[in-house]
C-alpha positions in Angstrom: -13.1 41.4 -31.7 -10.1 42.5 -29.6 -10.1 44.4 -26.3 -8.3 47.0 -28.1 -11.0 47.6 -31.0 -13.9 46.7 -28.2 -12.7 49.8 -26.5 -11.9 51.9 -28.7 -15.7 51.4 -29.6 -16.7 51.5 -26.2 -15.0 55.2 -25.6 -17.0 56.2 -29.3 -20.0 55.5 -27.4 -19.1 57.2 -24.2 -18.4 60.3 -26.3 -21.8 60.4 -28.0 -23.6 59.5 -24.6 -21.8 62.1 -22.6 -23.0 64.7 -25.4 -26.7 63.6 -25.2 -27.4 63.5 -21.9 -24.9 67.0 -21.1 -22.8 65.1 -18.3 -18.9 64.5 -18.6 -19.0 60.4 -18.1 -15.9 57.9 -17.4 -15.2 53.9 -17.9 -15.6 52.7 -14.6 -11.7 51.4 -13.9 -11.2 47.5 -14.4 -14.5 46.5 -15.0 -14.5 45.6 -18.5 -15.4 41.6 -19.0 -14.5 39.4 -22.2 -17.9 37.8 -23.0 -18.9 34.7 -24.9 -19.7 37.1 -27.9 -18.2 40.4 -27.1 -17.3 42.7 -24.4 -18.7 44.4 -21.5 -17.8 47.6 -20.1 -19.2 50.3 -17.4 -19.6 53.7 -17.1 -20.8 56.6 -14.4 -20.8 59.9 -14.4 -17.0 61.6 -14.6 -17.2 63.0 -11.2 -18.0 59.9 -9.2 -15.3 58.1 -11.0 -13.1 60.5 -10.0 -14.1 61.1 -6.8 -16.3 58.4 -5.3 -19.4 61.0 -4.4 -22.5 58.8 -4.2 -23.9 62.1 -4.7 -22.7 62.5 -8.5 -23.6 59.1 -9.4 -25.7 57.9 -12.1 -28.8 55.4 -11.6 -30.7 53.6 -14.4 -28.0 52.4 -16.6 -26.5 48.8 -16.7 -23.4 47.6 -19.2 -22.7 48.3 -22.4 -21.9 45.6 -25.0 -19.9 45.6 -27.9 -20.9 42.7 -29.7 -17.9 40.9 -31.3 -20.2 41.9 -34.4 -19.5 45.5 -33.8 -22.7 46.1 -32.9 -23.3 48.0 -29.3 -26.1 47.0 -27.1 -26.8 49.8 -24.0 -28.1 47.5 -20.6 -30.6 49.3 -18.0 -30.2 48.7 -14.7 -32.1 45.5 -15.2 -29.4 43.7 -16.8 -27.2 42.1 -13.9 -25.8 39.6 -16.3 -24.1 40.8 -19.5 -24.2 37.7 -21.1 -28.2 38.3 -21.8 -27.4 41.5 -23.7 -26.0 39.1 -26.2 -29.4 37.4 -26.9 -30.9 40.7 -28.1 
């Protein structure tokens, strides 16, 4: 998969996420990472993205992969290492 499709993907996801959980989110700015089997990308909440207010940001979550697949694999704030997404 290309970066282009990965996040194209990636910002579908963001979309839907943003709607479930009722907070306005953002790709976190040059973070994204080619992985052996996909890509990685991160997210926070709109506001700290924007602003850098420790105050507005998110806990919890980790990366989400977009397996090379097409499948998309949400990381908790367990998962340091991408690259162990892909074994799920």
């Amino acid at each position: 998969m290309d970066a282009d499709t990965a996040n194209k993907a990636f910002l579908a996801f963001l979309a839907r996420k943003a709607s479930q959980i009722g907070e306005p989110l953002a790709e976190v700015p040059h973070a994204s990472q080619r992985l052996s089997g996909g890509w990685a990308f991160y997210y926070q909440s709109k506001t700290f993205v924007e602003t850098g207010d420790a105050m507005t940001r998110l806990v919890g979550h980790g990366p989400v992969v977009i397996r090379d697949d097409g499948r998309i694999i949400e990381g908790g704030s367990s998962h340091h290492d991408p690259e162990t997404l892909l074994l799920r």
